[in-house]
C-alpha positions in Angstrom: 94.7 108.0 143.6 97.4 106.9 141.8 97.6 106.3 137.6 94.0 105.3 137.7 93.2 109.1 137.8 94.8 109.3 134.6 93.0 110.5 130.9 95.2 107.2 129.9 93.6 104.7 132.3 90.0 105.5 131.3 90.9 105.5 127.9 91.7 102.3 128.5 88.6 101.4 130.6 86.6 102.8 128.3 88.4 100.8 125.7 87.9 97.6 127.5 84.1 98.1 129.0 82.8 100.4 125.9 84.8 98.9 123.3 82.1 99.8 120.2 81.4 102.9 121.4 81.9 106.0 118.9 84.6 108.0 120.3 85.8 110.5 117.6 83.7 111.9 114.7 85.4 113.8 111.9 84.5 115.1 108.0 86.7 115.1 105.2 87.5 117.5 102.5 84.5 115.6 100.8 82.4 116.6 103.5 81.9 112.5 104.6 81.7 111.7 108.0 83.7 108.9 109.8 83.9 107.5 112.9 86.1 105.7 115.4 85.2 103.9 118.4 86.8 103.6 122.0 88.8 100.5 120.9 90.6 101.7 117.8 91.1 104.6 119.8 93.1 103.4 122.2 94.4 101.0 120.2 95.6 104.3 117.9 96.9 105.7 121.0 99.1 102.9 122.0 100.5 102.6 118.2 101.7 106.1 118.0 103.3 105.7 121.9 105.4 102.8 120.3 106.4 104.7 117.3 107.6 107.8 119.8 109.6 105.2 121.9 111.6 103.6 119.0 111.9 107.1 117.5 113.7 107.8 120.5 111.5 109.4 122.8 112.6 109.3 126.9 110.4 109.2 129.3 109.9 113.6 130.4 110.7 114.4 127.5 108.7 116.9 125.7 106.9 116.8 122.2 105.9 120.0 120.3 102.6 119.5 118.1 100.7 121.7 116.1 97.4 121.5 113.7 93.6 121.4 113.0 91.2 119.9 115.2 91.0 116.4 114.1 91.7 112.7 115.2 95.3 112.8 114.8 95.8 115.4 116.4 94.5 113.7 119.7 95.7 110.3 118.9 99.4 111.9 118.7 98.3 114.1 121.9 97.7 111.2 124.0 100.2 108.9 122.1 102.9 111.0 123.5 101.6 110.7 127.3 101.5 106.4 126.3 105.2 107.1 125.6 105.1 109.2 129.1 106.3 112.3 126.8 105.1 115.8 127.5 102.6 117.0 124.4 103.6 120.9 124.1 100.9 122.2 122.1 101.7 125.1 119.2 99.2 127.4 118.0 98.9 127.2 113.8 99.1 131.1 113.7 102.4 131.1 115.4 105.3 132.6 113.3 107.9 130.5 112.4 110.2 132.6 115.3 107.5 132.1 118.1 107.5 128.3 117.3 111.6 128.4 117.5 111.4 129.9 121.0 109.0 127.4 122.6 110.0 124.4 120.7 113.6 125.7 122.1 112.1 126.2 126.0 110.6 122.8 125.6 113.4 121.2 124.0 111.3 119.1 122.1 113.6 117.2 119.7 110.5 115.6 118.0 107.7 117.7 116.6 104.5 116.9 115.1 102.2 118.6 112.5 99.7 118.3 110.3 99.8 119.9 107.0 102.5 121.5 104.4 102.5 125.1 106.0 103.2 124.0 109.7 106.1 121.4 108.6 107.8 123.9 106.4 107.7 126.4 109.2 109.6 123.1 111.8 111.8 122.5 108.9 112.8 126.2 108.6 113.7 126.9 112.1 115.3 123.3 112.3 118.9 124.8 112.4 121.9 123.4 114.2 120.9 125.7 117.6 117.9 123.7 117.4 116.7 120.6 119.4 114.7 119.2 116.8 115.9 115.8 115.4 112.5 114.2 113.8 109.4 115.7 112.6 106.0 114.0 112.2 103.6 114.6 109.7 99.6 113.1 110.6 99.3 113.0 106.7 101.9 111.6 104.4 103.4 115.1 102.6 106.0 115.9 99.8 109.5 116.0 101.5 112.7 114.7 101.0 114.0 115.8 104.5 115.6 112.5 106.6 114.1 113.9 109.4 110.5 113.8 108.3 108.5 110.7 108.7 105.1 110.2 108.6 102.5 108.6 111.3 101.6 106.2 109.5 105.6 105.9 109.0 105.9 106.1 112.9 103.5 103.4 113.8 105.3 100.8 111.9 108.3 102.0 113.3 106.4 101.2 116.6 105.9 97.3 115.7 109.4 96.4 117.0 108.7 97.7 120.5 107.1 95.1 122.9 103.5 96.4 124.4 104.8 95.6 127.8 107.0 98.5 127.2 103.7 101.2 127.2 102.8 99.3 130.3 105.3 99.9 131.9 105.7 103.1 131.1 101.7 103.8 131.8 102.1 102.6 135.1 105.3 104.4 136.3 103.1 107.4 135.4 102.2 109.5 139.2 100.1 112.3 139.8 101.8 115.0 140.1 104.1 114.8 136.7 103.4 116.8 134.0 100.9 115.8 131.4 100.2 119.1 129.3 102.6 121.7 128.3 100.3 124.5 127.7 101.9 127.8 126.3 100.5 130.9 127.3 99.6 133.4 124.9 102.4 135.8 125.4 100.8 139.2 124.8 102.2 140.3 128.1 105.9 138.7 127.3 107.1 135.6 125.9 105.0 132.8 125.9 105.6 130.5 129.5 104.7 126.5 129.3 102.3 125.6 132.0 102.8 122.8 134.0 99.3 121.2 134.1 99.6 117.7 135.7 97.7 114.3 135.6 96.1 115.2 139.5 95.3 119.2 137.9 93.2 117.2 134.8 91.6 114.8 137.3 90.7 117.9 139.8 89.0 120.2 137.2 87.4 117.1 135.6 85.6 115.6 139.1 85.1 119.4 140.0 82.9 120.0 136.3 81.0 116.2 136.8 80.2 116.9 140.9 78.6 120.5 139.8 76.8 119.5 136.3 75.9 115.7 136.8 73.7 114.3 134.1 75.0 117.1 131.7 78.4 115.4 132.1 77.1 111.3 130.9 78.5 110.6 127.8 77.8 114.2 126.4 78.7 115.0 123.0 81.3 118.0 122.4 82.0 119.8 119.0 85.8 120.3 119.3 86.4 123.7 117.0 88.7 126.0 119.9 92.2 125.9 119.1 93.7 122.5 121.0 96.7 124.5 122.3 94.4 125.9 124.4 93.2 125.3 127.5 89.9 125.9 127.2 89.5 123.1 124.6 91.4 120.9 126.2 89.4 121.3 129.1 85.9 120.1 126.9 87.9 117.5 124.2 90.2 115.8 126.3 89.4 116.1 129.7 85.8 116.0 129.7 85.8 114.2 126.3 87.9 111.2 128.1 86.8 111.6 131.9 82.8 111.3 130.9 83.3 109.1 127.9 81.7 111.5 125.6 81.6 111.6 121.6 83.7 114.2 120.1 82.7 116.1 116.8 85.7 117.5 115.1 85.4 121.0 113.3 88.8 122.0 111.6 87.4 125.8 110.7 86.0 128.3 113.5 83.8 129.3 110.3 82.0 125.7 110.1 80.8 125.4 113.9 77.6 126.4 112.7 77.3 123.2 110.4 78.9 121.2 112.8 76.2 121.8 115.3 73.6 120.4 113.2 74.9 117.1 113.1 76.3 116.9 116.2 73.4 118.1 118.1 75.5 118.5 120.9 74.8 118.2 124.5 77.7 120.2 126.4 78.7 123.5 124.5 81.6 125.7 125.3 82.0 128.9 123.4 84.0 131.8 123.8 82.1 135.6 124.3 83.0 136.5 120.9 81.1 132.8 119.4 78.3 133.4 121.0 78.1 137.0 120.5 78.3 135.9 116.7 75.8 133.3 117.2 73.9 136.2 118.7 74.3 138.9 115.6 73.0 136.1 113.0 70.3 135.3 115.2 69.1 139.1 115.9 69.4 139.4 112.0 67.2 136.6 111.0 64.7 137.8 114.1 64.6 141.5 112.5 63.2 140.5 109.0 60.3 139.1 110.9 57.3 141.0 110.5 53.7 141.2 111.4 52.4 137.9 113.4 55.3 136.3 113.4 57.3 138.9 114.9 55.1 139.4 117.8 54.9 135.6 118.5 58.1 135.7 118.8 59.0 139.1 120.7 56.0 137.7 122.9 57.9 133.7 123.1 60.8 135.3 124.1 59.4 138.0 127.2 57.9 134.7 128.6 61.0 132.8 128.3 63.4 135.3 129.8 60.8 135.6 132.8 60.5 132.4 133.5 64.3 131.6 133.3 65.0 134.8 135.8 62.4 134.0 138.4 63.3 129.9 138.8 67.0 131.2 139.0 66.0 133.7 141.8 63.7 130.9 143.4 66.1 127.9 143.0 63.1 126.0 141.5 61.6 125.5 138.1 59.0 128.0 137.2 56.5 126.4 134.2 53.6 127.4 133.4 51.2 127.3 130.6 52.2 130.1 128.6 56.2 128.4 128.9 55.2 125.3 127.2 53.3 127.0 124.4 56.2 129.6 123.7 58.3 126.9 123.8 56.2 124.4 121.6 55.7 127.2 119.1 59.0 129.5 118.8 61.6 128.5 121.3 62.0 124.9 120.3 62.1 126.1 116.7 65.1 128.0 117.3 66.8 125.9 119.2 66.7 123.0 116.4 67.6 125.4 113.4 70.7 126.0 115.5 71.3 122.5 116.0 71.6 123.5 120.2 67.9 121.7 120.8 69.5 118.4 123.0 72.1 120.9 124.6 71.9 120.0 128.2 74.6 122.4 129.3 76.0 125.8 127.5 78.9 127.3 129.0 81.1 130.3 128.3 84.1 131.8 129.5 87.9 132.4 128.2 87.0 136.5 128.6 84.1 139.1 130.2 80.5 138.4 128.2 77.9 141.0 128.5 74.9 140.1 130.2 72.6 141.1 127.4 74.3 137.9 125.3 73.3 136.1 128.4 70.1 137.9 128.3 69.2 136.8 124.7 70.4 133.5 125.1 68.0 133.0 128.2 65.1 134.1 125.8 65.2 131.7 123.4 66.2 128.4 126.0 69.5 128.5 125.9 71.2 128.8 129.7 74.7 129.8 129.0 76.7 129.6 132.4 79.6 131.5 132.8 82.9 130.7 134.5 86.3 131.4 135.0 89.4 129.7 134.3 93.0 130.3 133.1 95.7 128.0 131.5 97.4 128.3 135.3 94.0 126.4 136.9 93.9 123.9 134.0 91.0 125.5 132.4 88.7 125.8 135.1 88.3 127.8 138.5 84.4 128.5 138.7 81.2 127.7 137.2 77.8 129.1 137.3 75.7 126.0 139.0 72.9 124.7 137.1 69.5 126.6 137.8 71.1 129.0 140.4 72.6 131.8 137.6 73.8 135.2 138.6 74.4 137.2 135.6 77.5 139.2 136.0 78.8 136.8 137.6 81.6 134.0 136.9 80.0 131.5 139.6 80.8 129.8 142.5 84.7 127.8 142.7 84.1 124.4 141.3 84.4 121.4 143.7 87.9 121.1 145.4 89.1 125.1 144.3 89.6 127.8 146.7 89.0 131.4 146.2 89.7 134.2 148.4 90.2 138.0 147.6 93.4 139.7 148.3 93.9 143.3 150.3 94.5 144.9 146.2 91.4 143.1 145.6 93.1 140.5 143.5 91.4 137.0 143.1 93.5 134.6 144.5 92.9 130.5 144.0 94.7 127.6 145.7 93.3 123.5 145.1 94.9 120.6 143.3 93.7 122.0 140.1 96.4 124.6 140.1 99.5 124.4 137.5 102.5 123.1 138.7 104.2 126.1 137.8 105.9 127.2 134.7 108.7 124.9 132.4 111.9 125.8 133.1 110.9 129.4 134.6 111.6 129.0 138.3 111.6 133.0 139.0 108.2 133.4 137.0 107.0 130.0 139.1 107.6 132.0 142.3 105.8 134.7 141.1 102.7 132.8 140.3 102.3 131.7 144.3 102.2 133.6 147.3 104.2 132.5 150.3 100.7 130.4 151.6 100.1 128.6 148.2 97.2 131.0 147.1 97.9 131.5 143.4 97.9 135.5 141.6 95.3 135.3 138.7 95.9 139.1 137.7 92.2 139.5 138.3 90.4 142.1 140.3 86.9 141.2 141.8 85.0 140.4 144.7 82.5 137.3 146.8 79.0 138.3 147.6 77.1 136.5 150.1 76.4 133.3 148.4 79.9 132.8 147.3 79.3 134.0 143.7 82.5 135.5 142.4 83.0 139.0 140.4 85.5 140.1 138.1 85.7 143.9 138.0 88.9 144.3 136.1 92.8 142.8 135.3 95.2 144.2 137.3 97.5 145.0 134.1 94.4 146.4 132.1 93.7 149.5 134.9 93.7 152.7 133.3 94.9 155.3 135.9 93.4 158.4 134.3 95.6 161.9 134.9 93.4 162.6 138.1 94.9 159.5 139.7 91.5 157.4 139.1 92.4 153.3 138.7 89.5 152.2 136.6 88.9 148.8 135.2 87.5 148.9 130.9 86.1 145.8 131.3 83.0 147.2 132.6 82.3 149.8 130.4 83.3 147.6 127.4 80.2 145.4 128.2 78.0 148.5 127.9 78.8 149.8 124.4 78.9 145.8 123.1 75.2 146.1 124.2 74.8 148.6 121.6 73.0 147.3 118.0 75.5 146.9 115.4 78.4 147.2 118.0 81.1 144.0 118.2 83.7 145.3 120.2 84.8 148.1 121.9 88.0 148.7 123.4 88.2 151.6 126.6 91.5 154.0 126.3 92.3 156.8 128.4 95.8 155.7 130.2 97.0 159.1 132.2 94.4 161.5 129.9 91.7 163.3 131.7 88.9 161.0 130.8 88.0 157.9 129.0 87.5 157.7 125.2 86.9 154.4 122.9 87.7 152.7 120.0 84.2 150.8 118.3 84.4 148.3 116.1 81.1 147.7 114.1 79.5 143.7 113.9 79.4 143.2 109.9 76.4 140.4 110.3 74.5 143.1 112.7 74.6 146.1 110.0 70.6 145.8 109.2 70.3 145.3 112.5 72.3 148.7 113.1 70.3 150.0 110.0 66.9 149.4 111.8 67.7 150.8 115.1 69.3 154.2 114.2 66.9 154.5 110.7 69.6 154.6 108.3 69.4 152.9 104.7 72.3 152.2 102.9 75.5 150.5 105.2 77.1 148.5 102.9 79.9 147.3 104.6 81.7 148.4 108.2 83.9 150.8 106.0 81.1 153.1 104.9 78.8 152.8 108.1 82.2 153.8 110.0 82.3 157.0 107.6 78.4 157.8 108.1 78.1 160.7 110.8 74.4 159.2 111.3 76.1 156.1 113.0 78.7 157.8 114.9 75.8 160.0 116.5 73.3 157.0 116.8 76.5 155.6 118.8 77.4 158.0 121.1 73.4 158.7 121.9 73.1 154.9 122.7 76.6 155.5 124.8 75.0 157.9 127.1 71.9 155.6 127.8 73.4 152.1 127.8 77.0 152.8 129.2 77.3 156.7 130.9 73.9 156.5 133.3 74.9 153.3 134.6 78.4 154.3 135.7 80.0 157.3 137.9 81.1 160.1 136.5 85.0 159.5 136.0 84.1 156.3 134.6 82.2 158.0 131.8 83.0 157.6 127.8 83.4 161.3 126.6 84.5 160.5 123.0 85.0 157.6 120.6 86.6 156.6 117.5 84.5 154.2 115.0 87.3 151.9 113.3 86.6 151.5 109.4 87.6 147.5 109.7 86.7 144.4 111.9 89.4 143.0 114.4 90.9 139.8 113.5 93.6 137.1 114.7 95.3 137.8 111.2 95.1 141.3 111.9 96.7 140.8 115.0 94.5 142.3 117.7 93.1 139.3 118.6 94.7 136.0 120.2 93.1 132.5 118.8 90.8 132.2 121.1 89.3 135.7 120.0 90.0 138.0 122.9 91.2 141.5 122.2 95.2 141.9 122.6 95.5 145.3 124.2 98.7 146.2 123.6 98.7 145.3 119.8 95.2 147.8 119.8 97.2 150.7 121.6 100.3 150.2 119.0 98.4 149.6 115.6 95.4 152.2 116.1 97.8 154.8 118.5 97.3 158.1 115.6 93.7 157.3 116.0 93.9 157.3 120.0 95.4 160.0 120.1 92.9 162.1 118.5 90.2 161.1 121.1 92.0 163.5 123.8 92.5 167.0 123.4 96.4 167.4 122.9 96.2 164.3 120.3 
């Protein structure tokens, strides 16, 4: 295999055959759009790796970088690995302490950023204890510090070293070192650095193109997920470099929306909680309908889900007359307002989706596959294949990944896509892997007959309930998110008697709330939180949509609806938008308590 499996060497293929190709699209503050094509990409790359040599950089050595999705912040990415540096991506939210204690495990002595914020918080944890010597701004900023220089500063820096020096260092480069230093999120513990490795990016990437074929030729991708994570990653850089794709660059979560319009992407990945917003605007708009139009489209969607569940059942397409003209005269029409009308694959993963988001997304066109993945399998595990969807399901193990299911009933994986283990934590490393290779994900679940994987719980999530019952929330969580006008819910009931819950109500899904219980008047999630008419519209919905389809200890017997919306500034959720559990328990404890009968 050697370096040509590298994200490096078909940069520079791509470079060389594709030369005029866009590559990267981005939009400024003036909301103009501009381009780059595969030549000045690599051309960028190999600039910045010049600039990180004469700035010092050693080959292994690693490089902490933090910002918005833009081009920069991929150039520098990949100008590091031209340098054969480590990029150790930062999360903006981080506080300046978290930032000290993985730029310190990483011992990154340059650091890259891109805006006033994220350099004062490098410059203010830059202390002699610290490893950091330089710090690299993408855009030219205010600072007097030596130790800050600019890219634009690096790359002419970069002039005096020889290209036969990037070369060289390109091809020295073998598959197993470490190209990605991805931090984990550290709501269990402080954050560890994954090893992910050049033959790990190259694994997941020929796993995605053998399952999704044509999706995967020169797709376009709307890069808006945090880059520190895996999961986008996974979509910009290794799928945006191993199929040659374009790239759309959104900055703000909040802008997606825009950015899908003129993208018109083909390949999709959103989180549960994106498309579950996606999913609340779209129920809105479809809930002011009235009259004719509302029945053409409750009638559109009926066919649409049909059709989509019996061709996944048979393996075949199913079309048929009445297909074509709900698609001709609704679907279609959806799809384009939402800018997802060339999408030839929609995926989602990262966290448990309910299978009423997948539902709804099946009835207007839109096949969402779900899959699993984890910053320890370098973003990918298991995909749903294409045409052969099992709702509740996370798939079938992509192309060269093993799954098998331990005696505890924890999912266990083992292929070259695995992490190398974790930076400079050789007792946590050991943890990771059994004795045979087979690699703990912390995930409970089970294989059916067809090899389609479940995931019934996390291992650390169990609730043991007082009667010594180990139940998994992730189920019953899916049920009450099912509910109109409910966005999360979060099972409690650690060593009590039975379960309770904590709801948080879906601001954009209050008329839709309003309309299904028959109450006028929510302004905001505050005052439908106070109205007893939701609470009981709740907890009837509860016993239909969660309690009947679950046994009796598994049962929600009260719950607690939370006057305010979870957020990443709020704490309770992580960047990627999944719900930190022990931040929940802390923060909304007084209200937890008075679920249970000795609160």
């Amino acid at each position: 295999m050697g370096q040509k499996s590298t994200l490096l060497f078909l940069m520079r293929k791509w470079a060389s055959e594709y030369a005029l190709e866009d590559a990267l699209h981005e939009r400024n503050a003036d909301g103009i759009w501009s381009s780059i094509n595969w030549a000045e990409y690599w051309s960028a790359v190999c600039h910045v790796g010049k600039g990180l040599v004469a700035l010092g950089l050693k080959p292994g050595d690693a490089v902490a970088l933090v910002g918005a999705n833009q081009m920069n912040w991929v150039i520098c990415q990949h100008g590091i690995n031209a340098a054969q540096g480590i990029p150790a991506p930062l999360y903006p939210t981080l506080l300046p302490e978290q930032m000290e204690y993985i730029v310190g495990n990483a011992k990154s002595k340059i650091v890259i950023c891109d805006d006033q914020i994220q350099l004062e918080k490098y410059l203010s944890i830059a202390g002699d204890n610290s490893p950091i010597e330089h710090v690299v701004t993408m855009e030219q900023l205010e600072c007097s510090d030596p130790r800050v220089i600019s890219l634009s500063e690096l790359i002419a820096k970069g002039d005096s070293i020889a290209d036969s020096e990037i070369n060289s260092r390109l091809d020295a480069v073998q598959p197993e070192d470490i190209a990605l230093l991805i931090y984990t999120s550290g709501t269990t513990g402080l954050p560890k650095g994954a090893m992910i490795t050049h033959e790990g990016i190259n694994a997941v990437s020929n796993g995605i193109g053998d399952l999704f074929g044509d999706a995967t030729n020169s797709p376009r991708i709307v890069s808006y997920l945090p880059l520190c994570h895996v999961a986008e990653q996974a979509m910009t850089n290794f799928s945006g470099i191993s199929f040659r794709s374009q790239i759309y660059f959104c900055r703000n979560l909040a802008d997606v929306r825009d950015h899908l319009i003129v993208a018109r992407p083909t390949i999709f990945l959103g989180v549960p909680r994106v498309w579950e917003k996606f999913e609340a605007a779209l129920r809105g708009q479809l809930a002011a309908a009235t009259g004719l139009k509302a029945a053409l489209t409750r009638w559109a969607r009926d066919v649409e889900l049909k059709a989509f569940l019996n061709e996944n059942a048979l393996g075949k397409p199913c079309n048929s007359f009445s297909r074509t003209l709900a698609n001709k005269l609704v679907i279609s029409k959806i799809k384009d307002a939402l800018g997802l009308d060339q999408l030839l694959l929609a995926l989602v993963g990262a966290a448990p989706v309910s299978v009423s988001t997948l539902e709804f997304f099946a009835s207007i066109g839109v096949s969402v596959h779900e899959g699993f993945g984890m910053t320890e399998t370098s973003g990918i595990a298991s995909m749903q294949p294409v045409g052969k969807i099992k709702f509740g399901t996370i798939g079938v193990p992509i192309p060269g990944a093993e799954v098998m299911i331990a005696a505890d009933g924890e999912i266990m994986l083992k292929g070259k896509g695995m992490i190398k283990g974790y930076f400079g934590l050789h007792e946590k490393t050991r943890e990771l892997y059994d004795d045979l290779g087979w690699m703990h994900t912390g995930d409970l679940g089970a294989i059916d007959q067809d090899g389609y994987i479940t995931i019934t719980g996390r291992k650390k999530d169990i609730i043991i309930t007082a009667g010594g019952k180990n139940i998994a929330p992730a189920e019953m969580e899916g049920h009450l998110q099912s509910i109109a006008g409910v966005g999360q819910a979060v099972v409690v009931g650690d060593r009590q008697p039975f379960l309770s819950a904590l709801i948080v109500l879906d601001p954009e899904l209050l008329p839709t709330l309003e309309k299904a219980a028959g109450i006028k008047g929510l302004w905001d999630v505050a005052s439908a939180a106070g109205d007893p008419k939701v609470k009981r519209y709740v907890e009837a919905q509860m016993q239909v949509v969660c309690n009947k389809k679950v046994a009796q200890y598994q049962t929600i017997k009260n719950i607690y609806i939370l006057p305010n919306v979870f957020s990443v500034d709020g704490g309770e959720l992580t960047p990627t938008l999944k719900v930190k559990r022990n931040i929940v328990n802390d923060k909304y404890a007084k209200e937890i308590s008075g679920l249970f009968p000795d609160g």
